[in-house]
PAMIPA-861024 format. One record per residue: x, y, z of N, C-alpha, C in turn. Coordinates in steps of 0.1 Angstrom, whole numbers, plus 5000, padded with zeros to 4 digits. Each point is the difference from the previous one (the first is absolute). Layout:
nxx  nyy  nzz  caxx  cayy  cazz  cxx  cyy  czz
X  Y  Z  X  Y  Z  X  Y  Z
...
***
This chain:
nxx  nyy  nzz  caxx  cayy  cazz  cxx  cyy  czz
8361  9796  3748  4999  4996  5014  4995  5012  5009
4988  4998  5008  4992  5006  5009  5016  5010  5012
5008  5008  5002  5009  4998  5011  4989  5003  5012
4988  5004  4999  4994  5003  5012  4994  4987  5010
5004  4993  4989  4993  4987  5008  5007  4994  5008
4999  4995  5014  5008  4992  5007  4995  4984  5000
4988  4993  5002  4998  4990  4999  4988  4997  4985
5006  4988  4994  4989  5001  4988  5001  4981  4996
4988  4998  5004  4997  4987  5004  4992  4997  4985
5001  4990  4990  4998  4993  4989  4991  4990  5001
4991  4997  4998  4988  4990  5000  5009  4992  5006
5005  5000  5014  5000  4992  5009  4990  4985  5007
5001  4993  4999  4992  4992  5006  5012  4990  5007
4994  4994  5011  5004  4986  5009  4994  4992  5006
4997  4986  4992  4997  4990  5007  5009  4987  5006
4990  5001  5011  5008  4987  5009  4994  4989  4997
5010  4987  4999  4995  4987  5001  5002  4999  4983
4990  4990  4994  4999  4995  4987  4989  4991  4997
4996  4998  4992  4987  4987  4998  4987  5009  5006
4992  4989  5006  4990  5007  5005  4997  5003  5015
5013  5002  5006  5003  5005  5007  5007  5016  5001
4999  5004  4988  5010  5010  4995  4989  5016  5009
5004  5006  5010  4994  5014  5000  5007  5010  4994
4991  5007  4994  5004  5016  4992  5000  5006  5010
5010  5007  5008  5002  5012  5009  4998  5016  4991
5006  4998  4988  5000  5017  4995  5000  4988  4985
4987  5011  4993  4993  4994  4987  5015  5007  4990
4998  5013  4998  5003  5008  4989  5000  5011  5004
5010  5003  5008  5003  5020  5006  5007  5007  4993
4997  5009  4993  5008  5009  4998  4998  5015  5005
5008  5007  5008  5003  5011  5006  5010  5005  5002
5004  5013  4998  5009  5016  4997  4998  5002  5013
5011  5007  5010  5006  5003  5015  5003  5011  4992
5001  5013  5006  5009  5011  4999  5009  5000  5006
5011  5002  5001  5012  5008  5012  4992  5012  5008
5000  4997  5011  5003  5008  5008  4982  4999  5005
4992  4991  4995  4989  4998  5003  4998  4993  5014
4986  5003  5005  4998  4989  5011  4987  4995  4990
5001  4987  4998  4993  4987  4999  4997  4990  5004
4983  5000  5003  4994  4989  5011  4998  4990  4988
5004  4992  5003  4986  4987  4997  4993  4995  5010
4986  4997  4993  4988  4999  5011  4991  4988  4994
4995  4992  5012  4991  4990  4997  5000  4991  5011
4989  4990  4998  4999  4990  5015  5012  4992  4998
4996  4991  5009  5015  4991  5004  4999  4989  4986
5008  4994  4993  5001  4993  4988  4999  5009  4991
5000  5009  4996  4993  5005  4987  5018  5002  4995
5008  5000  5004  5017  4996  4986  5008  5016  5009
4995  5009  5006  5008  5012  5002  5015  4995  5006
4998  4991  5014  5015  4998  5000  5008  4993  4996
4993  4988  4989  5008  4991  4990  5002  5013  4993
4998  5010  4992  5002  5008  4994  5020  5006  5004
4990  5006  5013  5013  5008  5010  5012  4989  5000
5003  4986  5001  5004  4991  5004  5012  5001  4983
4992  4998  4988  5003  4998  4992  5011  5013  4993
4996  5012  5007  5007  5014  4997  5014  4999  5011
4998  4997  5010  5010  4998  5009  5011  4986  4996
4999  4991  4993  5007  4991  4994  4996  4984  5009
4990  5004  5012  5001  4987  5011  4990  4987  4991
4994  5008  4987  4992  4987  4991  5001  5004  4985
5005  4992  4993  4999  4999  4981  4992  5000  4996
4994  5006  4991  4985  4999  4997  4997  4988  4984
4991  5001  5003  4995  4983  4989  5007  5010  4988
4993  5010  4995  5001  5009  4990  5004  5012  4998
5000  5008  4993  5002  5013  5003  5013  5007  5005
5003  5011  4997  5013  5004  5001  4998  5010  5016
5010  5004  5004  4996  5015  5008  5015  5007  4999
5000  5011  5001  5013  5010  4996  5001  5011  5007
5008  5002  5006  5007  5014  5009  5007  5013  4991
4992  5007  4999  5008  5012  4996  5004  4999  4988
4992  4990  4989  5001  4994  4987  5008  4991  4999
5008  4991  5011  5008  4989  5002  4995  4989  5001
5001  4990  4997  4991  4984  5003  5004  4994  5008
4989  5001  5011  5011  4992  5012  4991  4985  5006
4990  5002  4987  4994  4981  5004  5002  4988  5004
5019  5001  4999  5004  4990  5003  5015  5001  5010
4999  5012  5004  5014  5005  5013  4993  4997  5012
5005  4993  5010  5001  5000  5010  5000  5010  5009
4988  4999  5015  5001  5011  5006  5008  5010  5002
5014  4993  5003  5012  5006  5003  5002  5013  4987
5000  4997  4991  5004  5005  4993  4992  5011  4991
4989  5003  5007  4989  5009  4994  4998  5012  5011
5001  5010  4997  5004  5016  5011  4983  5001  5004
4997  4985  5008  4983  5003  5003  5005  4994  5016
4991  5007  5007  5000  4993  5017  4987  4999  5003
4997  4992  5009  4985  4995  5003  5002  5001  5015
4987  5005  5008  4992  5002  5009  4993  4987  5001
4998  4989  5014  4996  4993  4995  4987  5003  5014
4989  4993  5001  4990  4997  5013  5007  5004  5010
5010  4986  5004  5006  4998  5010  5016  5010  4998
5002  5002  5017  5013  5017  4994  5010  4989  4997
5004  4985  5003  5012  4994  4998  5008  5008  5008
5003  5004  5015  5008  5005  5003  5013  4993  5006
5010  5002  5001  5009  4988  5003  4999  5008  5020
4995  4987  5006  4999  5009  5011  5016  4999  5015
5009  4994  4993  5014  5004  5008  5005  5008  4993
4998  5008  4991  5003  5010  4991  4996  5018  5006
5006  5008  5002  4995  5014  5009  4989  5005  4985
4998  5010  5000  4988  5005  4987  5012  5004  4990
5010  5008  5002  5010  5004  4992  5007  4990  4989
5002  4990  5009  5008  4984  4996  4989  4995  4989
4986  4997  5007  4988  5001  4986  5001  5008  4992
5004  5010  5001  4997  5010  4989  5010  4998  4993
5011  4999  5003  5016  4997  4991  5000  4991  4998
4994  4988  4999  5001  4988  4997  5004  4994  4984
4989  5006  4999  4996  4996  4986  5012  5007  4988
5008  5011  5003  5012  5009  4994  5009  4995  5002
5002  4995  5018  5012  4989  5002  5005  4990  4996
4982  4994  4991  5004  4987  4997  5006  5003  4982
4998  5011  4995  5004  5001  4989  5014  5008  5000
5004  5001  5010  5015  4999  4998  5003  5017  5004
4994  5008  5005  5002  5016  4996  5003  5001  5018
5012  5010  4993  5009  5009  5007  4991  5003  5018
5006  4996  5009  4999  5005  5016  4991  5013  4996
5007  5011  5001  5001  5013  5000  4982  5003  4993
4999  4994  4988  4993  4997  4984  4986  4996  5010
5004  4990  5009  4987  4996  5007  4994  5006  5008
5010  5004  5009  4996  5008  5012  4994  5016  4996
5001  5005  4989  4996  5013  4992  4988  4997  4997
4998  4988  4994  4982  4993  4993  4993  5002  5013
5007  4992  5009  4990  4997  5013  4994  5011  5002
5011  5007  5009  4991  5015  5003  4992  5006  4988
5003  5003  4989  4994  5003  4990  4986  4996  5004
4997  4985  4996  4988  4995  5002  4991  5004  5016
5008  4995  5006  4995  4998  5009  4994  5017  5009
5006  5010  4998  4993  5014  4998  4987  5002  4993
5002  4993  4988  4987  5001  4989  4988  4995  5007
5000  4988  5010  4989  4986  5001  4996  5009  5015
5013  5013  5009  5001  5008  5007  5003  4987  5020
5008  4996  4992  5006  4987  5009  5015  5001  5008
5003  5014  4995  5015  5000  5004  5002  4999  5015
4992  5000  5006  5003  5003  5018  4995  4980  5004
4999  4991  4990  4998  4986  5003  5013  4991  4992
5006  5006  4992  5014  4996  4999  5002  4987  5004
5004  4998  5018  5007  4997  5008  4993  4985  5006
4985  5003  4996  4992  4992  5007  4996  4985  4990
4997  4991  5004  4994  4984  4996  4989  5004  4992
4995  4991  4996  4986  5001  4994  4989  4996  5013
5007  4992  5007  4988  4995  5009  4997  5012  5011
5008  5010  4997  4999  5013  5008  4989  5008  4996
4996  5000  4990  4992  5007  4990  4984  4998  4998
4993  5008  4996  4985  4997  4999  4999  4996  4989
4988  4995  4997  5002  4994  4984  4996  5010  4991
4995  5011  5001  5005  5014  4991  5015  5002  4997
5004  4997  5012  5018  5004  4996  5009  4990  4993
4995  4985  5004  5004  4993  4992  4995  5002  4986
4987  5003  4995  5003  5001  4989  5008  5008  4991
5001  5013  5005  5011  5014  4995  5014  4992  5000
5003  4993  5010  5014  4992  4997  5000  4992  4986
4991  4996  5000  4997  4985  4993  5000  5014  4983
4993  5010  4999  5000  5011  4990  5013  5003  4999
5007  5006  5009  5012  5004  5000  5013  4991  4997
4996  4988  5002  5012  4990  4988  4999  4997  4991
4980  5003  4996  5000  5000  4988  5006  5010  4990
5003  5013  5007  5001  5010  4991  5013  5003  4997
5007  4997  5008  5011  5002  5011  5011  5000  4981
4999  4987  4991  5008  5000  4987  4996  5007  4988
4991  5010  5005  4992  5008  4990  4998  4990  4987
4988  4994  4998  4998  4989  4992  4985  5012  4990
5001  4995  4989  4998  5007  4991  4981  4999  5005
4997  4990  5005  4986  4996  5000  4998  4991  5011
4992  5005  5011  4997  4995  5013  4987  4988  4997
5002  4991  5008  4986  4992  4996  4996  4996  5011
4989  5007  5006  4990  4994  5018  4991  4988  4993
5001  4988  5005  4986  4994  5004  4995  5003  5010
4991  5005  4998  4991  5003  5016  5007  4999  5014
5009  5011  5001  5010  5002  5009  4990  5008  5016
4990  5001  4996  4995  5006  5010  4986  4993  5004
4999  4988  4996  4989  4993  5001  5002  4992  5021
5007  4998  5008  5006  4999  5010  5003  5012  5011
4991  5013  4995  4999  5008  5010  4990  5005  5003
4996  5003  5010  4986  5008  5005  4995  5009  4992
4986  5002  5000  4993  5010  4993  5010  5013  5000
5001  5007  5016  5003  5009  4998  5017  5004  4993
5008  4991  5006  5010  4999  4996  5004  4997  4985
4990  4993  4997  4999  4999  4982  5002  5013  4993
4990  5010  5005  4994  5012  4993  5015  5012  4997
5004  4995  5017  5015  5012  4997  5009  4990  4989
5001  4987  4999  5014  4997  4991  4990  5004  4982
4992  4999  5003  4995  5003  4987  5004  5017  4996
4999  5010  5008  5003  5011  4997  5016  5001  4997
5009  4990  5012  5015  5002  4998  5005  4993  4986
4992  4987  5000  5001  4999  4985  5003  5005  4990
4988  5009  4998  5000  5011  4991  5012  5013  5002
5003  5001  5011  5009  5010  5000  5011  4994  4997
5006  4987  5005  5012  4995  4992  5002  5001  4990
4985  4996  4987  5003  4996  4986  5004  5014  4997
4992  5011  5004  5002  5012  4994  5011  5007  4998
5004  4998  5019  5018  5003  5001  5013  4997  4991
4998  4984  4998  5011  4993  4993  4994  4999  4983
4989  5007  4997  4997  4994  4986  4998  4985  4995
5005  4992  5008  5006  4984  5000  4986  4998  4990
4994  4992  4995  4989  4991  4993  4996  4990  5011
4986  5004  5005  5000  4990  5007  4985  4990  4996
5000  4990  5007  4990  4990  4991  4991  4995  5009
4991  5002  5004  4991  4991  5014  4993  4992  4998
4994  4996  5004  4991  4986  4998  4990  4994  5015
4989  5008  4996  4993  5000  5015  4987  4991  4991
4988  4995  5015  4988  4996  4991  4995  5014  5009
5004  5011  5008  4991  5005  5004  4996  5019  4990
4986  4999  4999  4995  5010  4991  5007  5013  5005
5001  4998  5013  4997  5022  5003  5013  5002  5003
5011  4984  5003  5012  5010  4997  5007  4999  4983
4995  4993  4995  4999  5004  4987  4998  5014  4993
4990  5005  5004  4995  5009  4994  5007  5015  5008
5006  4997  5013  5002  5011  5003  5016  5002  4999
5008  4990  5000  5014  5001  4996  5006  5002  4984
4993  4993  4989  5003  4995  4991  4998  5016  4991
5013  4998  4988  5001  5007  4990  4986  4995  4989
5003  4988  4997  4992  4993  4995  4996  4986  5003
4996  4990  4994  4991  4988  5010  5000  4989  4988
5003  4991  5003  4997  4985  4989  4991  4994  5005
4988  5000  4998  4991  4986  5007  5000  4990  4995
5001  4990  5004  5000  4987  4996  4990  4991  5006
4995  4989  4992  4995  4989  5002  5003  4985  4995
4999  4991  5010  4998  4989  4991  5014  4998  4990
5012  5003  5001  5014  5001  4989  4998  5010  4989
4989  5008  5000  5003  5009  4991  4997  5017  5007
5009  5010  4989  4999  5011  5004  4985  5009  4993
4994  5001  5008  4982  5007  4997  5001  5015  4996
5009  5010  5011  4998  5016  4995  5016  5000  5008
5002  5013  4992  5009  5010  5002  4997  5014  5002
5000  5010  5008  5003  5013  5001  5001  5004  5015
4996  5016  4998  5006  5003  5014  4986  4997  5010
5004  5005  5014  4990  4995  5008  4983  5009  4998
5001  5011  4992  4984  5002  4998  4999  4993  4986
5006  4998  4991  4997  4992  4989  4991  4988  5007
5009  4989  5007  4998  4987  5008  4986  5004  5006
4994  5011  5007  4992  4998  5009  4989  5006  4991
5001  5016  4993  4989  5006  4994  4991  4992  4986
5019  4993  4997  4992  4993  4983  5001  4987  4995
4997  4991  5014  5007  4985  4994  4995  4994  4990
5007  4996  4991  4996  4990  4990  4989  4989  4999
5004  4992  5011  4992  4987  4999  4994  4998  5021
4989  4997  4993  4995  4991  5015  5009  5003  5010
5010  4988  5001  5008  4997  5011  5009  5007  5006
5002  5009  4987  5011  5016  5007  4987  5012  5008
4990  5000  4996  4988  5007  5007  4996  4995  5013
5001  4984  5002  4994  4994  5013  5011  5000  5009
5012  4998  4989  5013  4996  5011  5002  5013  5007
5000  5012  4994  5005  5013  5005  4995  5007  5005
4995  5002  5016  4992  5008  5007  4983  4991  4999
4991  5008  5007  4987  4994  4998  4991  5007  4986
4994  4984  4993  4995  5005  4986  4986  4995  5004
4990  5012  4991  4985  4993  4998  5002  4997  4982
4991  4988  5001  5002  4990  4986  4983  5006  4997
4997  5005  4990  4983  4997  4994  5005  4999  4982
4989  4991  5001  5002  4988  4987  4988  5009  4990
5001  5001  4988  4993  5008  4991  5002  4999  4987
4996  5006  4989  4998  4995  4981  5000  5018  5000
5008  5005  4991  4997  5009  4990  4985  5005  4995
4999  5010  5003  4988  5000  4993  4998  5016  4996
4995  5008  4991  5003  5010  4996  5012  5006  5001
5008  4998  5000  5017  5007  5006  4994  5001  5012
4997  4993  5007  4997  5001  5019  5001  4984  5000
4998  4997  5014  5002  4988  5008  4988  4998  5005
4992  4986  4994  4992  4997  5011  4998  4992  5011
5003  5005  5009  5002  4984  5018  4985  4994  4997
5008  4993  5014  4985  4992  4997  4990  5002  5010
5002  5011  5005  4987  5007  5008  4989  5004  4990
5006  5004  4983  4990  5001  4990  5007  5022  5001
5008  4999  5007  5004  5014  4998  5010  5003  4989
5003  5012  4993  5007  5006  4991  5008  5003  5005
5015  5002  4999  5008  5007  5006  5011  5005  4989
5001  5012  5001  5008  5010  4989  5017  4999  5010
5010  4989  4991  5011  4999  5001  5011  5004  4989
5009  5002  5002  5009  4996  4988  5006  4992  4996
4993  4996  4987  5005  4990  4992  5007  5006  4988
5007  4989  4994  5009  4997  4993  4997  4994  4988
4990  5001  4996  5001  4984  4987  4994  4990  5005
4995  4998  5014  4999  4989  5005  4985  4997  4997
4997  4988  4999  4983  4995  4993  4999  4986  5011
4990  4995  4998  4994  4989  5006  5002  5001  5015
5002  4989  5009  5001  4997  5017  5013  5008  5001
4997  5008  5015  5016  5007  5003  4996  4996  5012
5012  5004  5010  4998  5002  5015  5009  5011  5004
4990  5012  5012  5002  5011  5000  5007  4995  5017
5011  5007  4999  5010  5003  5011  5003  5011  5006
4992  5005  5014  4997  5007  5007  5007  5001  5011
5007  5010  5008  5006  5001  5011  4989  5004  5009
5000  4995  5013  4988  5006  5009  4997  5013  5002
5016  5010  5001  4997  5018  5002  5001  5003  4985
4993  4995  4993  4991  5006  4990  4985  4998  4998
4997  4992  5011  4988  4997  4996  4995  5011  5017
4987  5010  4991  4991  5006  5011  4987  4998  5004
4997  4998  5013  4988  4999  5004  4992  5008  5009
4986  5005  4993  4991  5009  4999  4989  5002  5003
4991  5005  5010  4987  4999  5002  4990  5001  4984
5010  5009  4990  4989  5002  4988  5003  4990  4991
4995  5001  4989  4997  4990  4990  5017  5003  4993
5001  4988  4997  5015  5001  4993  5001  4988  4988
5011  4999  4995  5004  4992  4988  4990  4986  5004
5003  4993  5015  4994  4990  4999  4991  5000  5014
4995  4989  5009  4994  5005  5012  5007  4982  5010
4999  5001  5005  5001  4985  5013  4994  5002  5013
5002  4991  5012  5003  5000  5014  5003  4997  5005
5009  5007  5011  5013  4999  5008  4996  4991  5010
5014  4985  4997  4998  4990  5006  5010  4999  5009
5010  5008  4999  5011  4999  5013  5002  5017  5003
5007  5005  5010  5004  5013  4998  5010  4998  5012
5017  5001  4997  5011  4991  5010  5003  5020  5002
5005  5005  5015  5004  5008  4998  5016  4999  5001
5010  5006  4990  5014  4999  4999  5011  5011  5007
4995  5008  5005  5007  5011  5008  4998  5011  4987
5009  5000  4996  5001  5015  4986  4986  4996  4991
4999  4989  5000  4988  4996  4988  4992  4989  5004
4986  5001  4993  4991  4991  5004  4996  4991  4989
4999  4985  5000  4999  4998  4990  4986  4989  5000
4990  5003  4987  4988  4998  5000  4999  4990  4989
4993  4988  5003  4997  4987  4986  4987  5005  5002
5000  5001  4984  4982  5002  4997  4998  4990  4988
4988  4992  5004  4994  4989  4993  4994  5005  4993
5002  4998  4982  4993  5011  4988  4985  4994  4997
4996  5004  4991  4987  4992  5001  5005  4986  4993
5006  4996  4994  5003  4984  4990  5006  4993  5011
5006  5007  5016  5004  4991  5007  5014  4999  5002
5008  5009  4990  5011  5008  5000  5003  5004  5008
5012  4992  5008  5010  5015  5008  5007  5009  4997
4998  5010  5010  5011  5014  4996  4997  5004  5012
5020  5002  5003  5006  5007  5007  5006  5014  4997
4994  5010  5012  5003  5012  4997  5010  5005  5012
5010  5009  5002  5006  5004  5008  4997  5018  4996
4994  4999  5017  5000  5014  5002  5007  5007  5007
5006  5015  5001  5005  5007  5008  4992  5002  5014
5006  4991  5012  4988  5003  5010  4998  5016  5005
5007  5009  4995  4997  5017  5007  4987  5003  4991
4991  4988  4990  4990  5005  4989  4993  5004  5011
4992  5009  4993  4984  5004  5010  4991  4990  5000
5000  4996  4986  4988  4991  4999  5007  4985  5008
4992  4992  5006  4998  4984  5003  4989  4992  5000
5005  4990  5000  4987  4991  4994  5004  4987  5011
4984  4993  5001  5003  4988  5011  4994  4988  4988
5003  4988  5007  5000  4987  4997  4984  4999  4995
4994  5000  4991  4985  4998  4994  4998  5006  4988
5007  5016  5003  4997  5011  4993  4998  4993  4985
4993  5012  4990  4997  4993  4986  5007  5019  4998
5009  4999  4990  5011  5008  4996  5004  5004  4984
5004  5011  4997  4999  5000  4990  5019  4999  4996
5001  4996  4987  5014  4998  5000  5006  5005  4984
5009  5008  5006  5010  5005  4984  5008  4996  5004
5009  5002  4989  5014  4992  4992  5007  5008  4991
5016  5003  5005  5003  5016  4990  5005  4990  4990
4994  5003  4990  5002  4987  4985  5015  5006  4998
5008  5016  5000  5011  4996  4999  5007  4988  5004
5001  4995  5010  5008  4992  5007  4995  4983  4997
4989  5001  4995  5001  4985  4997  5008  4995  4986
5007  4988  5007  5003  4992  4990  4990  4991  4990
5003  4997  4988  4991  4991  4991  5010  4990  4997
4992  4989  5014  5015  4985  4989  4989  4993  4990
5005  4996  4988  4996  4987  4993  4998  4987  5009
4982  5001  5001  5001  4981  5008  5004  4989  4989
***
């Protein structure tokens, strides 16, 4: 038995309904959680992450598949009875309740000592840095602060493994960005295991220890967030994550040939016949001199820090390049351009 592992989910699957009405929410997952990890799962809406989350937290049984805490089997225990607490969308705040009475709630209802509660509270509630709102309602509160409440009862029973569905999906851009940083500072503070579940890429990538993408009920990649961005496996972890350029190509001498009729010196693997090369835009450079390939610049959007340029190749191929706007060089909407590509950075998927 792994002891490092805190969540370890078994060819999990769950379908709803029966006959031919039956939907597969989660095909066949299997995934390893560390203790003390922060773990996103990531994907569009349907693709099984919060049937997943749903099924770790005990609120759904899964068709198949076991899942286990800390090498325990708890596939079939009841919420109550599993040391997991969940963050949900909505903060559920009880609102004749002061923030404190929220926060003790959940300790109170399991039977612990006055004294026991009132020690958690402040505890928490210092952590989420809420102590001077104590006193006050929820409807007193901004919805930043409701959610630290809504955090702070979750933490409040020290539960072995935190689980957010998209707990921050209901706040402003900017107020998004700070709970995403306090986030992180909670998990790190308490160690707790925590489990997220966003469809959104950049806070994915900027919170997460490591990242589960998902599609469609099954799990596609695992690693950390430059793994996910620098080396995705397939298609849909490349398009889904950040902006990708797709060019379609065959092997040909240990190089790649597009179908502009150009060569391009990548690294491969073993790989033979049709591939498709996966490109991030700030890798791709554009040049008044002759380069790997040549086009002309059919859009050029300026972005404040960066400028970003689609150049139509000769086959009629797009590619998007993002440039540093402090470059010397610029180019307008006509221009015929020369274009490299630092082949480190491309990916080679199997079409």
């Amino acid at each position: 038995m792994n002891t490092d592992i805190a969540i370890d989910a078994r060819n999990v699957g769950k379908i709803y309904g029966s006959g031919a009405g039956a939907v597969t929410a989660l095909g066949d997952v299997s995934i390893s959680i560390k203790k003390g990890e922060f773990f996103t799962l990531l994907g569009p809406s349907g693709c099984g992450k919060t049937t997943l989350l749903r099924c770790i937290a005990g609120f759904e049984t899964p068709t198949k598949g076991s899942i286990h805490l800390s090498g325990t089997d708890i596939t079939y225990d009841p919420p109550y009875q599993r040391p997991v607490n969940t963050v949900f969308q909505s903060y559920a705040l009880f609102p004749h309740l002061t923030v404190a009475q929220n926060v003790g709630f959940g300790l109170k209802m399991r039977g612990a000592a006055a004294a026991d509660v009132a020690q958690a509270v402040d505890r928490v509630l210092a952590l989420v840095k809420l102590e001077d709102f104590a006193n006050r309602l929820p409807q007193q509160l901004s919805g930043g602060q409701q959610q630290r409440v809504a955090l702070a009862r979750a933490l409040a029973p020290e539960p072995q493994v935190l689980l957010l569905d998209e707990p921050l999906s209901a706040l402003d851009l900017k107020l998004r960005k700070e709970m995403q940083s306090e986030l992180k500072r909670l998990q790190a503070e308490t160690g707790i295991t925590f489990i997220f579940v966003t469809h959104d890429q950049e806070e994915a990538l900027t919170m997460s220890d490591r990242i589960g993408v998902m599609s469609a009920g099954a799990l596609l990649q695992v690693g950390t967030p430059h793994d996910i961005y620098d080396r995705p496996t397939t298609r849909f972890v490349a398009d889904f994550i950040g902006e990708t350029n797709f060019l379609e190509g065959s092997v040909e001498d240990h190089q790649v040939r597009i179908g502009t009729g150009d060569l391009l010196a990548v690294p491969l693997e073993g790989e033979t016949g049709p591939v498709t090369l996966a490109i991030r835009p700030e890798q791709v450079s554009v040049t008044s001199a002759q380069a790997d390939m040549s086009g002309k610049i059919t859009d050029a959007t300026y972005m404040g820090t960066d400028t970003h340029y689609t150049i139509e190749l000769k086959d009629g191929s797009p590619l998007v390049a993002r440039i540093q706007s402090k470059s010397t060089a610029t180019f307008d909407v006509g221009d015929t351009v020369g274009v490299a590509i630092d082949a480190r950075a491309v990916q080679v998927l199997k079409s």
